[in-house]
N, C-alpha and C positions, 0 to 999 in steps of 0.2 A: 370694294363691294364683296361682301359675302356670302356663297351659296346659299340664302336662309328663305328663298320661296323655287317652286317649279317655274323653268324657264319653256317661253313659247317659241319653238327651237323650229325652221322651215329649211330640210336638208336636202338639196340639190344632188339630182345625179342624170346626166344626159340621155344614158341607156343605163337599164339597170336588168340585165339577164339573169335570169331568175337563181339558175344550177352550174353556169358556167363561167369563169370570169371573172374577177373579183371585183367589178362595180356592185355588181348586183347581190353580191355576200354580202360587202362591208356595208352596203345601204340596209340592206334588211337584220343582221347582228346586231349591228348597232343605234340602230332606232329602237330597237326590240328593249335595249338594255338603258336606255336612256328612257325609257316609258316606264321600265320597270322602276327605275327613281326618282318616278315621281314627275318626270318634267314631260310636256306637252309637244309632241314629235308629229309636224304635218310632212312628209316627202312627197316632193313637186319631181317629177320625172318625165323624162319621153320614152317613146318607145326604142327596146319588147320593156312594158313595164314590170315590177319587181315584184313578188311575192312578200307579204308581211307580215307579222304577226298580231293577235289583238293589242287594240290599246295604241297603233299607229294607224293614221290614216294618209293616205295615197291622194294627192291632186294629180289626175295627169294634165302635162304640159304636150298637145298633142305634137309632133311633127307628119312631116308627108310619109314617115316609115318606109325611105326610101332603098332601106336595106335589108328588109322583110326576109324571111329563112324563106318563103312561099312565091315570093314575087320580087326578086332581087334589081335594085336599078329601074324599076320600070315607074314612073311618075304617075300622077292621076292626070287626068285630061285637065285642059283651061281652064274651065269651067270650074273647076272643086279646088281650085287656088285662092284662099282665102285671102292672102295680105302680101306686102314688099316680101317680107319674111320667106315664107314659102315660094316667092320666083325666086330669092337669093340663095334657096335651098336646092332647087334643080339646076340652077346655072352652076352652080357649082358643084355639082356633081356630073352634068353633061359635061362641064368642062373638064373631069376623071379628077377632080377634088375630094374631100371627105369636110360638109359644111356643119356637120350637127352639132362640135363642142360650138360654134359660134354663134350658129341659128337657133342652139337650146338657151344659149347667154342672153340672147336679146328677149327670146319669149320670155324668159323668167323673170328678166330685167322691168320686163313691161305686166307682170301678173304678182309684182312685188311693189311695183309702186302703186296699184291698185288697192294695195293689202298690206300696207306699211304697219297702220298699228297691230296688225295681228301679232307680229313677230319680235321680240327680241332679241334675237339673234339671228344669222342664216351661216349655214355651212354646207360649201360646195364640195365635189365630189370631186374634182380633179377635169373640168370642165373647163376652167381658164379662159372663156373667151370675151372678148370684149365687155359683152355686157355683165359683166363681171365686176367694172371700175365704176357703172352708175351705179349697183345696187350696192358696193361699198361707201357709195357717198353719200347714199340713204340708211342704211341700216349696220349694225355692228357686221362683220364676216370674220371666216374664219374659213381657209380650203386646206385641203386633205389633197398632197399630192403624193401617187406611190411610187411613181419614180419620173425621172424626165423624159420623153418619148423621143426624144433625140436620139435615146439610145435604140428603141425600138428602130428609126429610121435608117442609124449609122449600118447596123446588123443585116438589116435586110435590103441595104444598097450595095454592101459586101457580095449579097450572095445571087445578085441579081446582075443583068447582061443586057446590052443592046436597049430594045426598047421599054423594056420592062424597067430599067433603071430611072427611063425620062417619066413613067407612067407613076412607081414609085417616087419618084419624089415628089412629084404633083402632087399625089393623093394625101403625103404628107406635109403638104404645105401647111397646114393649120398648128404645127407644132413652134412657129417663128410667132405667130401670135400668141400662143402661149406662152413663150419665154417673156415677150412686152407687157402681159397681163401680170405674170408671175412676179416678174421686178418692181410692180407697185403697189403689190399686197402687202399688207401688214402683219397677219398671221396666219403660217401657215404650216401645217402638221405635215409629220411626215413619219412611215413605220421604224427606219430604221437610221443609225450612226452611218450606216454607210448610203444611203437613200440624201441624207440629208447633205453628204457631203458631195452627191452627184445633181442635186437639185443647184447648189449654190455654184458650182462648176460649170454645169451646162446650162442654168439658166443666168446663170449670173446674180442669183439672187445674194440679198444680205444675209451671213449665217446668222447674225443678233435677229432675225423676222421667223428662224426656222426651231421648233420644238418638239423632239422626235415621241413619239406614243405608236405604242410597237400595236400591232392589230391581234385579234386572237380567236378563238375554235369554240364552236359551240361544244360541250363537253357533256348535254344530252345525248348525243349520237355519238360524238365522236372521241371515245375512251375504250378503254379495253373490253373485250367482247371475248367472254371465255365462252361463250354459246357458241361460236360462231371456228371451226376449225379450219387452220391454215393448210391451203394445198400445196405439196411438196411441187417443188420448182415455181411456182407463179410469182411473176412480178408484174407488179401494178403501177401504172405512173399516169399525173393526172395533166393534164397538158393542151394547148392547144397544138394538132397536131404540125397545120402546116405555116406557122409560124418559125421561121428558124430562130430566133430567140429563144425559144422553149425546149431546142437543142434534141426532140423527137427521133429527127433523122440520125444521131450518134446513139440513140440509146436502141434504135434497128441494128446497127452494126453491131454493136454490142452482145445483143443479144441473138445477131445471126449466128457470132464467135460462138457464142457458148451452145448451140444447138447443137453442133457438130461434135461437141464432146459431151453433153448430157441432156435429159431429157427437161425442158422449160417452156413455161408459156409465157404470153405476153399482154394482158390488159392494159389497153391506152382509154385515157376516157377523157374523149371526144370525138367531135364528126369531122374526118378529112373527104375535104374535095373528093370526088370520084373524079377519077386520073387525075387527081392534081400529083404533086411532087411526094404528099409521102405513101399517097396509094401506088404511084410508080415504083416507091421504093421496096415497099413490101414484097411485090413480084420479083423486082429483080433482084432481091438477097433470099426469094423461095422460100416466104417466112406466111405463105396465104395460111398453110395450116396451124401457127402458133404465134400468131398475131390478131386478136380482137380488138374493134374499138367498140366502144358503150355511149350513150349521150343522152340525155334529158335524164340523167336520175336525181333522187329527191337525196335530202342526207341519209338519210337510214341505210339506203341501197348504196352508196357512196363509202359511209361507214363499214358496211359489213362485206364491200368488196375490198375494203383498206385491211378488215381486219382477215381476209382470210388467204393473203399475201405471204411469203415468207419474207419478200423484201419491197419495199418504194420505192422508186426513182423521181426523185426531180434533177433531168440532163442540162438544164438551163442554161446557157449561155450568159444570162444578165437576170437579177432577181431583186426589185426594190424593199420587197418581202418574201412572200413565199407561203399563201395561205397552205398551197398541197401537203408545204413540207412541213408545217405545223400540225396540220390533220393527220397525216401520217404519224407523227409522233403520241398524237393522243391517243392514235388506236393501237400503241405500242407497235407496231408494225416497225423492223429494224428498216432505217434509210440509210441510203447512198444519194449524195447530192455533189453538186457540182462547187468546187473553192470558186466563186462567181458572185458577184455582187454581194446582197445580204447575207446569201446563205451560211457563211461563216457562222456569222453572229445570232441564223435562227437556229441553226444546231448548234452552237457553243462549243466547250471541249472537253465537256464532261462524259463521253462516251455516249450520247442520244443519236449520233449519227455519222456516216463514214463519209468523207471528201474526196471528191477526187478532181483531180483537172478538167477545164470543160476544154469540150471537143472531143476530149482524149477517147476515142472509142475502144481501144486498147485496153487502159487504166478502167475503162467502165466494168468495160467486161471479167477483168482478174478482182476488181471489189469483187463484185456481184457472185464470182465463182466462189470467193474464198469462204462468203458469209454464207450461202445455200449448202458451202460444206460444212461449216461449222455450227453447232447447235448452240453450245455456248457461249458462242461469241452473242449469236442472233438474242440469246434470253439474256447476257447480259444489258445490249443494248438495248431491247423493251424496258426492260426495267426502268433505266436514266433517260430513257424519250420522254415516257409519261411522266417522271416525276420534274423533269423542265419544265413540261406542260404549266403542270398542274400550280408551278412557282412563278411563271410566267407569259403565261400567254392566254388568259379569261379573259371577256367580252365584257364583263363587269368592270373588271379592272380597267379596260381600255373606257368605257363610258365616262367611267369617274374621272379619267382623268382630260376627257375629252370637254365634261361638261365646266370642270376648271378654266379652262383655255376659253371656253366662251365667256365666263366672267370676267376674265381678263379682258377679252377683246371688248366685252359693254361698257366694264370702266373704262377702257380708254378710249372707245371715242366717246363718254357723258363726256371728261375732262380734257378733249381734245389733244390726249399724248399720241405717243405713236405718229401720226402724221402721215405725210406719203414718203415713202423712206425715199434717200436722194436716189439720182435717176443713175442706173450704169453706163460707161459709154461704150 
């Protein structure tokens, strides 16, 4: 079959947070660019829903928005429970679960066989849950995983004690379902060589089911900005803070070291807990006055706080991609990222970006000193950031070759290939 009409394409994303996060980037880039070619892009989501461009249009798939920025945990009364679905959504969360990639699966599952002819294809977001396996056995699919969340789980069992461990692994209970789901998908995307080879690892999946298509930066905003002047010592790193995966708290240390021998600031953009773990941290490495965090900005303001950096940090611990550290690149903004999961492979070796060990809060801090001394070290690495960019990593690029993969997936199930790949044991 070949790409010779607009496809009626229905993209799944369980939450899609508008500024932060990468469900809610990769649902709104690329719907956006998939519209632009012409094919017909409906996104079925639950809440916080996503921000979209013209030319796509937004079903939402409501849930109980049980994890509201405004009202955290707190359920609706009896009464405003609509269906099985929604009691299966507070039980499982009273009982310190996390129900919504499963309880989004079933809703969609059930507003898909309502709506079969609409669609041609459907592409999930990395939602993986059960009702995942009906609506592939109604309509072509195709999911987009960005990495295994095993590893999120392993990382932050590590760094957790006592009861917090038994409360952590509950919450992630929902990640054992997603490896069952995973293993009888037919096709599934994934950003990176190294993403793909931790999918098929920790999920056990088949690597012949896996086809890597790298993700990529909007390159309206986020490109070089000679408007816009770098302020001597700032560093900027985009992150969620109190995640220890995102390696936050190394890149405090880091940048406590380097306070004490020259003058630096610190923009983190995101919202950390008040007294959680890395608002504790701030006080107690005495960093209250050269440590900001920022949060809800739009890309513009995003862009032009990347561009006015002399260096980026992504500290990350584990990276299936690494939207920040491609953004960072495109605003030529010199980076320091962590030898950690993809991040090899999204800075390359062409001098776009410096490596360092993660954890190493040592090695963070001697990069970071060497480049805020060096001017031309920093302008030569602008230079070969953006020009990586610009050779690989477009939203164009990624649609086009997104929308391939869905042809692929229509012919094969018209002709019944592909199948249900064999079961792992």
């Amino acid at each position: 079959m070949a790409l010779d009409r607009p496809l009626r394409i229905a993209l799944l994303s369980y939450r899609s947070k508008p500024h932060c996060g990468g469900q809610g980037v990769y649902v709104r880039h690329l719907s956006r660019e998939l519209a632009a070619l012409g094919h017909q892009v409906r996104v079925l989501s639950g809440q916080p829903y996503p921000v979209l461009d013209d030319g796509v249009a937004l079903d939402r798939i409501a849930s109980l928005d049980l994890y509201n920025d405004a009202h955290p945990f707190q359920a609706p009364p009896f009464r405003e429970w609509r269906d099985w679905i929604d009691a299966l959504e507070v039980a499982t969360m009273w009982t310190a679960g996390f129900p919504e990639p499963l309880t989004f699966s079933l809703r969609a599952l059930r507003e898909l066989r309502a709506r079969r002819d609409e669609f041609d294809v459907v592409h999930d977001n990395q939602t993986l849950g059960y009702g995942l396996l009906g609506v592939q056995a109604i309509l072509p699919l195709v999911t987009t995983i960005h990495h295994p969340i095993t590893i999120d789980r392993r990382i932050e069992l590590e760094s957790a004690s006592g009861w917090q461990r038994l409360s952590k692994r509950r919450w992630y209970g929902f990640v054992t379902m997603q490896g069952r789901v995973a293993r009888r998908l037919r096709s599934i995307l994934v950003p990176s060589r190294s993403s793909a080879e931790d999918v098929s690892r920790e999920f056990r999946v088949r690597p012949s089911a896996i086809d890597v298509v790298p993700l990529g930066v909007d390159t309206r905003f986020f490109r070089p900005r000679r408007d816009v002047t770098r302020v001597p010592g700032r560093i900027v790193c985009v992150a969620s803070a109190d995640s220890p995966l995102k390696g936050v708290g190394v890149l405090l240390r880091a940048v406590a070291k380097l306070a004490t021998e020259r003058d630096v600031e610190l923009t983190v953009v995101s919202r950390p807990q008040p007294g959680g773990p890395t608002d504790r941290l701030v006080d107690e490495l005495s960093l209250r006055d050269r440590v900001t965090f920022v949060s809800g900005i739009v890309d513009t303001e995003l862009a032009c706080l990347l561009s006015s950096a002399q260096v980026a940090v992504v500290p990350s611990l584990y990276e299936g991609f690494s939207l920040p550290a491609v953004e960072a690149m495109a605003t030529a903004t010199p980076l320091v990222a962590s030898r950690a999961g993809a991040l090899p492979e999204v800075v390359g070796e062409d001098g776009a970006g410096r490596l360092v060990p993660p954890g190493d809060a040592e090695a963070l801090s001697a990069a970071l000193a060497e480049l805020l001394d060096n001017d031309a070290a920093r302008a030569r690495m602008s230079e070969a950031a953006w020009r990586r960019v610009q050779e690989r990593f477009t939203w164009r690029a990624v649609a086009e070759a997104t929308a391939r993969h869905y042809v692929s997936a229509i012919e094969a199930a018209r002709h019944g290939r592909a199948g249900r790949p064999a079961p792992t044991p």
